[in-house]
C-alpha positions as semicolon CSV with decimal commas, in nm:
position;residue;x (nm);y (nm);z (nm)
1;X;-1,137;0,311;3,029
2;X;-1,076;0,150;3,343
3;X;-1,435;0,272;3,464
4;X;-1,635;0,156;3,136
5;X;-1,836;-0,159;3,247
6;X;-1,876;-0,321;2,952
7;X;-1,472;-0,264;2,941
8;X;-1,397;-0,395;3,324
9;X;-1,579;-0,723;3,217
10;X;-1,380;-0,752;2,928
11;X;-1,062;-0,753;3,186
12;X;-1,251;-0,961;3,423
13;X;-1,360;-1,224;3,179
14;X;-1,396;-1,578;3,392
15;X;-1,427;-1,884;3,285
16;X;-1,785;-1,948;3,356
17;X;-1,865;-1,707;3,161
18;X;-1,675;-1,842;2,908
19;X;-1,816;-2,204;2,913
20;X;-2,144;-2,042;2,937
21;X;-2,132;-1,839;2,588
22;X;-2,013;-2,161;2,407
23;X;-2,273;-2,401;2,617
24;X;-2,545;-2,152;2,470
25;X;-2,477;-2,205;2,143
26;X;-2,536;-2,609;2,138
27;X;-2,225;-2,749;2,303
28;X;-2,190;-2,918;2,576
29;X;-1,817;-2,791;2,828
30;X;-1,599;-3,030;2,985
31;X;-1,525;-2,710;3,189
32;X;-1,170;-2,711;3,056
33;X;-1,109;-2,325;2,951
34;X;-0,725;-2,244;2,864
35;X;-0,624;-1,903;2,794
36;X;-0,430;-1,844;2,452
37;X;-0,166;-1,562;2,383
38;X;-0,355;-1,269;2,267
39;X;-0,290;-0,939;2,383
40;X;-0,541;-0,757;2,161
41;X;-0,903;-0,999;2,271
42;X;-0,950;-1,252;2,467
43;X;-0,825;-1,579;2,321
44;X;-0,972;-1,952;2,488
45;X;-0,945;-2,304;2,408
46;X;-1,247;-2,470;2,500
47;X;-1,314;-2,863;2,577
48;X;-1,655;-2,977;2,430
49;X;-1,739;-3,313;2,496
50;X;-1,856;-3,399;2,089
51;X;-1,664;-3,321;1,791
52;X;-1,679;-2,920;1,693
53;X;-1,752;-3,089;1,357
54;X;-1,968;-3,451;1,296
55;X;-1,688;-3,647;1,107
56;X;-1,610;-4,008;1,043
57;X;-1,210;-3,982;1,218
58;X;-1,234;-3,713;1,436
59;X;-0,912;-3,596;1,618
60;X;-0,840;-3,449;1,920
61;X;-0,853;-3,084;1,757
62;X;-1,238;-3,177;1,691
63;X;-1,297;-3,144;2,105
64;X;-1,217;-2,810;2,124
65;X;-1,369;-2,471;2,037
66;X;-1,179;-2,128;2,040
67;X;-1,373;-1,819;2,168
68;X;-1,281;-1,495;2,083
69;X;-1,395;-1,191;2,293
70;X;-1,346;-0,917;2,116
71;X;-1,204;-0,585;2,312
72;X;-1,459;-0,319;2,356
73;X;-1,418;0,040;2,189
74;X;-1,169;-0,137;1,926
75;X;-1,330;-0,257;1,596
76;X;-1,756;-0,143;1,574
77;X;-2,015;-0,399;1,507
78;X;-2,015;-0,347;1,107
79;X;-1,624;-0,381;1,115
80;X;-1,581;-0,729;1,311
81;X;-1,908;-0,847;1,083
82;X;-1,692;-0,700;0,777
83;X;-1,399;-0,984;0,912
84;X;-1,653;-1,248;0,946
85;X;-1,735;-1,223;0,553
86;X;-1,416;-1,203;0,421
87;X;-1,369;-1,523;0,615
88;X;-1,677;-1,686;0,459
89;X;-1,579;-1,561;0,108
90;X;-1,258;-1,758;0,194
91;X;-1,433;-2,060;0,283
92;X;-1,652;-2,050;0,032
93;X;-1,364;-2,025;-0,243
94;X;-1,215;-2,272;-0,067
95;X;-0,936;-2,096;0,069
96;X;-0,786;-2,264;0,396
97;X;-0,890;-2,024;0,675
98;X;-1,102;-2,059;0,981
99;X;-1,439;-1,962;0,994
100;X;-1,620;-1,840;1,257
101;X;-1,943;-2,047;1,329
102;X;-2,306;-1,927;1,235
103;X;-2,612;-2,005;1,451
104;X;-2,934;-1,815;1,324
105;X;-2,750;-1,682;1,081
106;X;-2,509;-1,508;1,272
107;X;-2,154;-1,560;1,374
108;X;-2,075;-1,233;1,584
109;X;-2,294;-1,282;1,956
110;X;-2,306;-1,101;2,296
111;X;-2,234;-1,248;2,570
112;X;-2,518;-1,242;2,851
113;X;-2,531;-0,982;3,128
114;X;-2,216;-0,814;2,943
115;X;-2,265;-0,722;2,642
116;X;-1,920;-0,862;2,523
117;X;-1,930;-0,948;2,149
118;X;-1,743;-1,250;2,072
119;X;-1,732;-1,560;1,805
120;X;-1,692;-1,929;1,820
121;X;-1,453;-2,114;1,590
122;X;-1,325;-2,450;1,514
123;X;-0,992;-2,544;1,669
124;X;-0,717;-2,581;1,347
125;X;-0,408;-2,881;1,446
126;X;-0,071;-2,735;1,312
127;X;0,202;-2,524;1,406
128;X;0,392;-2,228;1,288
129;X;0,577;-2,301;0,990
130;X;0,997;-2,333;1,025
131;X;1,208;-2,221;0,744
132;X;1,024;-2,271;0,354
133;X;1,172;-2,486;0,117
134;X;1,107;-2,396;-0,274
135;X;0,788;-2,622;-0,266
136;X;0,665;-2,428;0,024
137;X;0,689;-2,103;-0,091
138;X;0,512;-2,180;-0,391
139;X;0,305;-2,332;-0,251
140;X;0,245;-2,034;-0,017
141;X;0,273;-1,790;-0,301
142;X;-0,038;-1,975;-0,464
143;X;-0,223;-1,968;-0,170
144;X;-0,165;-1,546;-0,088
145;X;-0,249;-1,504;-0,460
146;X;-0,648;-1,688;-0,418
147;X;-0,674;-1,496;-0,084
148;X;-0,591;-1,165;-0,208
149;X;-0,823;-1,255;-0,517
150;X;-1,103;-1,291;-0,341
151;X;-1,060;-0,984;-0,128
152;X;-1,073;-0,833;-0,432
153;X;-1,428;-0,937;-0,500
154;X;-1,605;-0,742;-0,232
155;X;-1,528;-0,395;-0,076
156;X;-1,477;-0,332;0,293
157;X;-1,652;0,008;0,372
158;X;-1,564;0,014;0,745
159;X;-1,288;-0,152;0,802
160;X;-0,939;0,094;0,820
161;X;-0,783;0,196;0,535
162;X;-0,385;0,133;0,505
163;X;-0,172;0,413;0,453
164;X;-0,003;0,695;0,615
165;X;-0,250;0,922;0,728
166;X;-0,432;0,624;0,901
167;X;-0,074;0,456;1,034
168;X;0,103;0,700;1,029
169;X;-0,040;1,054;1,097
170;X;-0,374;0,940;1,302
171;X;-0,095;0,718;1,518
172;X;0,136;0,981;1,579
173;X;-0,123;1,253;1,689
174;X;-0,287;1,016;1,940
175;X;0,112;0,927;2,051
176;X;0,137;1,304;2,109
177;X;-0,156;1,360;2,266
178;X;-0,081;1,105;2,530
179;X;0,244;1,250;2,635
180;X;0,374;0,920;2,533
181;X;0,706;1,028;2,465
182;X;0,981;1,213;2,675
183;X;0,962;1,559;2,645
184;X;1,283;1,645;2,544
185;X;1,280;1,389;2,264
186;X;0,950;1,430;2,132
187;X;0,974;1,742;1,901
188;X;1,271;1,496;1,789
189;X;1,019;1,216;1,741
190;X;0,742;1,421;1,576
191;X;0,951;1,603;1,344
192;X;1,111;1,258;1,193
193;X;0,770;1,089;1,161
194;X;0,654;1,422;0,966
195;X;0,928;1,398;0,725
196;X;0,890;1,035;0,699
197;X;0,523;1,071;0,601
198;X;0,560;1,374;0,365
199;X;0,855;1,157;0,197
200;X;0,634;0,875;0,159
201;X;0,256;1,016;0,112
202;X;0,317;1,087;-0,263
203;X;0,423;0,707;-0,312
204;X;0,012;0,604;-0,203
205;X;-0,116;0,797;-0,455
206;X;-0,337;0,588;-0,682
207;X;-0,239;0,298;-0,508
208;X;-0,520;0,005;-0,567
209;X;-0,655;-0,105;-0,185
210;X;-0,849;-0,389;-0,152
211;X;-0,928;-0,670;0,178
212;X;-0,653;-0,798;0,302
213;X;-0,521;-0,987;0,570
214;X;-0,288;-0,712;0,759
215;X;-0,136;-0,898;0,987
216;X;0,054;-1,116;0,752
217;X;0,323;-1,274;0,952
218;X;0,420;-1,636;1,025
219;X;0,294;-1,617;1,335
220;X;-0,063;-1,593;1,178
221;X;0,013;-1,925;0,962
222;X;-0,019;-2,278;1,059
223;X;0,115;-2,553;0,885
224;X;0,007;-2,960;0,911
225;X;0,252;-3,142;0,692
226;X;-0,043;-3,082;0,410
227;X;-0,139;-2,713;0,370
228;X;-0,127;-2,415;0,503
229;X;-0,393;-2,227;0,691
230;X;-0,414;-1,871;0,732
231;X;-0,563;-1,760;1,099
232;X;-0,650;-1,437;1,328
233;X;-0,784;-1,212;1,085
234;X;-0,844;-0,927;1,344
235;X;-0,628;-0,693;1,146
236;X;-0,768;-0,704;0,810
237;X;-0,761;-0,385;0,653
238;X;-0,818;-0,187;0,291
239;X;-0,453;-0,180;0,151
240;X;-0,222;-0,259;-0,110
241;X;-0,134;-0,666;-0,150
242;X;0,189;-0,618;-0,091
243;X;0,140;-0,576;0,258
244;X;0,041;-0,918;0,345
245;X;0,354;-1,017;0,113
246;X;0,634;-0,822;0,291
247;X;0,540;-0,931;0,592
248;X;0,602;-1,306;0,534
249;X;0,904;-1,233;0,374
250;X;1,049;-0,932;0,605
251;X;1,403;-1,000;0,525
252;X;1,619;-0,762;0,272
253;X;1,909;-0,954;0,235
254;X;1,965;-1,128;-0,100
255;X;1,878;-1,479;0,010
256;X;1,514;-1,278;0,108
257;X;1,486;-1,141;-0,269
258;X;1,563;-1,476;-0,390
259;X;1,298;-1,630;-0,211
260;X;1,047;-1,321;-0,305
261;X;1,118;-1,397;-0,673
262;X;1,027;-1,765;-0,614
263;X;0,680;-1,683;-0,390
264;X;0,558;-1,425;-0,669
265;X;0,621;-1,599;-0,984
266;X;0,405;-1,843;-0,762
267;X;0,150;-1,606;-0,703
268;X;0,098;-1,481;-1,027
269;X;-0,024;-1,829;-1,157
270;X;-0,344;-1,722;-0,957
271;X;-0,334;-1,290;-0,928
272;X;-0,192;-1,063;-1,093
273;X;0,119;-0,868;-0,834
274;X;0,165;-0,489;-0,976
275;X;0,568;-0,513;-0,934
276;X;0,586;-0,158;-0,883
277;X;0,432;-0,205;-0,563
278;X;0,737;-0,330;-0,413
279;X;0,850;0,033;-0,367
280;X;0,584;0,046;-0,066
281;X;0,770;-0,203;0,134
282;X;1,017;0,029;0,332
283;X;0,722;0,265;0,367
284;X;0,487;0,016;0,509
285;X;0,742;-0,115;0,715
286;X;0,810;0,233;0,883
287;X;0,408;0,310;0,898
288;X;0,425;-0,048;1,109
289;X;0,644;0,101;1,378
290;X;0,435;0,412;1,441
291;X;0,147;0,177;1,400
292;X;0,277;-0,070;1,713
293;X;0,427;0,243;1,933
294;X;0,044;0,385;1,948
295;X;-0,100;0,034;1,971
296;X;0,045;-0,011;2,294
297;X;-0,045;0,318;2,393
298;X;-0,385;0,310;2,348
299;X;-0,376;-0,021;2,549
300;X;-0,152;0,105;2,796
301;X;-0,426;0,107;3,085
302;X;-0,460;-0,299;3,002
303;X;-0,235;-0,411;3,347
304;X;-0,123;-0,689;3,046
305;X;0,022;-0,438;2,828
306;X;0,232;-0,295;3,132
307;X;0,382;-0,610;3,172
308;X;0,453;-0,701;2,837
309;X;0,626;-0,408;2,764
310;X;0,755;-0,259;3,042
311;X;1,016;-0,045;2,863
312;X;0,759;0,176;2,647
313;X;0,783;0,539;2,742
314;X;1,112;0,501;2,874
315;X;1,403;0,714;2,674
316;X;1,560;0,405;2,553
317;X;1,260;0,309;2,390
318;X;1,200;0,595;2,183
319;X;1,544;0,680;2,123
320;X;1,541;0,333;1,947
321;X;1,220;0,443;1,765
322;X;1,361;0,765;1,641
323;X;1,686;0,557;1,517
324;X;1,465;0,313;1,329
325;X;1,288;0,604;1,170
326;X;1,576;0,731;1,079
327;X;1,693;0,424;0,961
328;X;1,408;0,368;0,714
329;X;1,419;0,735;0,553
330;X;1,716;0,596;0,449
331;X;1,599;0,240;0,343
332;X;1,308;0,435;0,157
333;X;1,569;0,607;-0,083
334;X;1,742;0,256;-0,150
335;X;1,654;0,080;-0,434
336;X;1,383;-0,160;-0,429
């Protein structure tokens, strides 16, 4: 809410501020603050004036730290600290991720005068991978498979659990109760979803949920002509593995199955994939639209969420919705 305080800083975050929560922690600011694309916290690159790190070669990547300020109201203290120690599990095992830093034994802080929680982490050089070769995906498929078995090690009590009545139903009631949608197309809208999550609520059942990453995509993966790194783990929920595996492989053409088959005989050299999973694809992949319509919604008073998507609410935009939905009843009853 526009009128929360802790909320209006969040919006009104300066760069003082900024330089100030990182210069508390031991660094010393060039006063260089760069915003990065995030629409969900608030994402800066930070210029310290000694490597993050002590290290024999450091490179320019060592000069910087990232801060994240996490949006208020979205994830509670136990869920953001429930992120932080799948990270350090990672580390720990070795797993290329970033860590947030600890000071005091902590690595979740709030910011002065605010009350803004927020982290520090290392800056990671790379880029966004480009199309896999075989040695990639293996590679890749390896790399999934050690992540995914050490979220299996540890539960995560508060984070979300994935599935439909947390993507799906909980997303379209808050949809509905914003008045989100046109009238005249919403009974449309609500009716399809409610099929849709009737259809695929059965296909949960038993379904083994453990930590994973969520947010799985390739823009979430950084490559530096040596390894891969997985970042942003701000959407790491309780759900089946195949969610983080789908969305690195969205595709469902053949040349997409082809490339599957290569990245999981990978990835069971290190964890075991149940292949009857693979039936939850199309459902995920529908729960994912509801999942981004209320997303913006529940932003939609963030000014930077009206001008990103300045088409949501419009009739275009959720007659396209209410096609796609259609669209994947249909994919659901395909074979997998």
């Amino acid at each position: 809410m526009w009128g929360d305080k802790e909320t209006q800083f969040f919006y009104d975050l300066s760069p003082d501020r900024i330089l100030d929560a990182v210069d508390a922690h031991g660094f010393r600011t060039t006063g260089r603050c760069l915003a990065l694309n995030s629409m969900e916290n608030r994402v800066h690159e930070v210029e310290i004036e000694s490597p993050f790190c002590p290290t024999e070669n450091p490179t320019r990547s060592d000069y910087f730290a990232i801060t994240k300020f996490y949006r208020p109201g979205r994830w509670t203290q136990e869920q953001i600290l429930e992120e932080h120690k799948f990270l350090k599990d990672l580390e720990e095992s070795e797993v290329p991720i970033i860590a947030p830093i600890e000071r005091a034994g902590k690595t979740l802080f709030k910011c002065a005068e605010t009350d803004l929680l927020y982290a520090i982490f290392p800056k990671k050089g790379g880029r966004n991978p480009d199309e896999l070769d075989t040695d990639q995906l293996e590679r890749l498929g390896r790399l999934l498979a050690r992540l995914h078995s050490v979220g299996k090690q540890h539960l995560a009590q508060h984070r979300l659990k994935l599935g439909p009545a947390s993507y799906g139903q909980q997303n379209l009631d808050f949809i509905l109760a914003g008045k989100h949608i046109p009238a005249y197309l919403e009974s449309n809208y609500k009716d399809l979803v409610k099929i849709l999550l009737d259809r695929i609520t059965p296909m949960f059942k038993n379904v083994i949920n453990q930590r994973i990453h969520g947010d799985c995509h390739w823009g979430n993966l950084i490559w530096d002509e040596q390894q891969f790194t997985f970042i942003d783990f701000d959407d790491m929920v309780s759900g089946p593995p195949v969610q983080d595996i789908w969305l690195l492989l969205p595709g469902r053409d053949d040349e997409t199955k082809k490339k599957r088959d290569i990245f999981l005989n990978a990835y069971e050299t290190f964890f075991h994939f149940e292949n009857s999973s693979l039936k939850l694809i199309e459902p995920l992949r529908a729960l994912r639209f509801i999942h981004f319509s209320a997303w913006i919604a529940k932003r939609w008073e963030d000014p930077a969420f009206k001008l990103a998507f300045p088409h949501f609410g419009s009739d275009h935009y959720w007659n396209e919705q209410i096609l796609d939905i259609r669209d994947q009843l249909a994919n659901i009853e395909a074979p997998y």
